[in-house]
C-alpha positions in Angstrom: 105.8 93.7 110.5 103.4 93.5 107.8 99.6 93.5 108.2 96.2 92.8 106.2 93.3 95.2 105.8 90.2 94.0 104.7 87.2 96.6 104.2 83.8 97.1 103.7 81.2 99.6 104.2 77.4 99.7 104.5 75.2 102.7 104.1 76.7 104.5 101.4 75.6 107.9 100.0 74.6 107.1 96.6 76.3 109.8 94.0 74.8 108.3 90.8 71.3 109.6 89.4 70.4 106.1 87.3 71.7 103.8 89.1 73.8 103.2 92.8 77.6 104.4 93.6 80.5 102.6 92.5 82.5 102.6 95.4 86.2 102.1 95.5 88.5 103.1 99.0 91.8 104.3 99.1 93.9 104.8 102.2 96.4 108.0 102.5 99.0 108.6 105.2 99.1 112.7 106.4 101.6 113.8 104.1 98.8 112.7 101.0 100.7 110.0 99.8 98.4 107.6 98.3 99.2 103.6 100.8 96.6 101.6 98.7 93.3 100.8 97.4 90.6 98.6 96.8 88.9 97.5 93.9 85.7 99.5 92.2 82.6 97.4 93.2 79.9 98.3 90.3 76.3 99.8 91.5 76.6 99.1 95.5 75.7 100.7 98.7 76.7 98.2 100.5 80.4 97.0 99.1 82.4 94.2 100.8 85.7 94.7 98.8 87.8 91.4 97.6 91.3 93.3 97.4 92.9 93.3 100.6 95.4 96.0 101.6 98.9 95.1 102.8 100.8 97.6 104.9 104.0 97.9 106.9 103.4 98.6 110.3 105.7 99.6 113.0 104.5 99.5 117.2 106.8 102.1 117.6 105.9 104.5 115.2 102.4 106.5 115.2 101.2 105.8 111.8 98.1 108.1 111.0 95.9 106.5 108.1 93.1 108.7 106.1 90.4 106.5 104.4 88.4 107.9 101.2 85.7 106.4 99.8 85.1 107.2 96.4 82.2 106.9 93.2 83.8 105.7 90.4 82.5 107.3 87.4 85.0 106.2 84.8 87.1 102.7 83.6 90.5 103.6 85.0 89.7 103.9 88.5 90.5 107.9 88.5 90.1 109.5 92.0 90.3 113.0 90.6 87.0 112.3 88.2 85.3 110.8 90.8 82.3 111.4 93.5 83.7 111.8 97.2 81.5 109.8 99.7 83.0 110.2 103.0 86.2 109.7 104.9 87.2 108.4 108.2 90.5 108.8 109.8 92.6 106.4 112.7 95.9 105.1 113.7 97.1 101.9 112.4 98.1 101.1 115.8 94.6 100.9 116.5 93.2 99.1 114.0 95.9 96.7 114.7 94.8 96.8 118.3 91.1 96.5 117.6 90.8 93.4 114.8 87.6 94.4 114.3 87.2 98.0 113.7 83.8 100.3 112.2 83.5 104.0 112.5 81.3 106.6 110.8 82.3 107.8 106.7 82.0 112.2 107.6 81.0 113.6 104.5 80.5 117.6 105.0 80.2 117.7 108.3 78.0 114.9 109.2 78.0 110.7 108.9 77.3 109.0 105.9 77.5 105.8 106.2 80.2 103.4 108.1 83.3 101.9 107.0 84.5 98.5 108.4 88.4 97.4 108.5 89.4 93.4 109.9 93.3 93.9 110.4 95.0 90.5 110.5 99.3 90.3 111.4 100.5 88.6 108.6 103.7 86.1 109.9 107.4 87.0 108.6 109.5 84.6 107.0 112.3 83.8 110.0 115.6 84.8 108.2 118.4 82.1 107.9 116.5 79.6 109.5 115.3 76.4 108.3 112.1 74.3 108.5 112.4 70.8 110.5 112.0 68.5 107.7 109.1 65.8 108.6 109.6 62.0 109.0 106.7 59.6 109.4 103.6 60.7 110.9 105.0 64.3 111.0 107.9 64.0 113.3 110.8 65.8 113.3 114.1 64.4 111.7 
């Protein structure tokens, strides 16, 4: 089963001395490897990222997700040249679970900020099968 993140966050630590943090969000499993990430919104505290995330997702398997919220500082969307903001970790089980999930950002020890993640179960395609075709006034044939 596949499902659909969609994130935001409100309250951001801002990183950047002239103007507001560009914040971007990536999601890692425990092993580091990097699952996705959003888009860099420009000069916002408050970012309600366009980009969905799309990940497998199994009931059966405990799948431990690690959210970082960065400040972009440069054009190619590098994490390693960037300003950390915060982080915030849970299982995809419960996100899936929840639908409607927020939780503190802990940067250094303490909460900065909140991230917010709407999971949605995305249908699979039915494999061999095929649709009823319609007649008139959307019967089946």
């Amino acid at each position: 089963m596949k499902v659909r993140l969609t994130i935001s966050c409100t309250g951001l630590r801002d990183a950047d001395v002239f103007s507001k943090s560009d914040p971007l969000v990536t999601i890692f499993d425990v092993y580091n490897n990097e699952l996705g990430r959003t888009e860099c919104v420009d000069n916002e505290l408050n970012p309600v990222f366009k980009e969905t995330i799309t990940l497998d997702y199994d009931p059966l398997e405990e799948q431990e997700l690690i959210f970082k919220v960065w400040d972009i500082d440069d054009y190619n969307n590098d994490i390693t040249k960037a300003d950390f903001l915060g982080e915030m970790q849970c299982t995809l089980e419960h996100l899936v679970d929840c639908a409607n999930f927020s939780k503190p950002l802990r940067y250094e020890g303490a909460d900065f900020g909140k991230i917010f993640i709407k999971t949605e179960k995305l249908a699979q395609p039915q494999k061999g099968g095929k649709k009823a075709k319609k007649g008139k006034k959307g019967t089946e044939k």
